[in-house]
Phi, psi and omega in degrees: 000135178235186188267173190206131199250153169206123197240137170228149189261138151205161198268282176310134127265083186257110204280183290326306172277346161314279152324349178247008176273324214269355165248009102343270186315331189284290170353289195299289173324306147012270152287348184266319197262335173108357173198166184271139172298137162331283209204149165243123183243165190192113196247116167275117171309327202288303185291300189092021173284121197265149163192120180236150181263144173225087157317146185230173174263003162303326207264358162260357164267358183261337150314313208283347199276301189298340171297288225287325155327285180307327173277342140324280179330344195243118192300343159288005188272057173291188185277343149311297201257000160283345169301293188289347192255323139347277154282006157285330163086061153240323204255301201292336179292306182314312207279314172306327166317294158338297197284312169321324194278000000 
């Protein structure tokens, strides 16, 4: 099995969207593939100041908290469409991982 980087370009540097990428990718990376990437780089095109992560699973459960925040926060998550998103399996593979781990 080998590792794998998930590297993204961005223009801004904005440590807010930075941080909700780098913790969206361990979560997403997570549920899908069943493991945390080697490392997450995030390359400012404009600086070329590279800032990398090498996730772990102390640092996806501080992902998964900080996700289950941002989506508290969002006037469409109600308990309908919190139902639904559910049952789609993107919130519940995070929360079985989570629970699994």
């Amino acid at each position: 099995m080998s590792d794998y980087i998930v590297r993204k370009y961005i223009v801004d540097e904005e440590e807010e969207i930075i941080a909700l990428f780098q913790h969206l990718t361990a979560v997403f990376c997570s549920s899908a593939f069943g493991r945390l990437p080697y490392r997450i780089e995030v390359l400012s095109v404009l600086s070329g100041n590279p800032l990398i992560v090498y996730p772990d699973k102390k640092s996806l459960e501080k992902s998964l908290d900080y996700m289950n925040l941002a989506v508290s926060f969002m006037p469409e998550a109600s308990p309908a469409t919190s139902r639904l998103r559910k049952s789609k399996g993107s919130v519940a593979a995070a929360a079985r991982f989570s629970e699994n781990a």
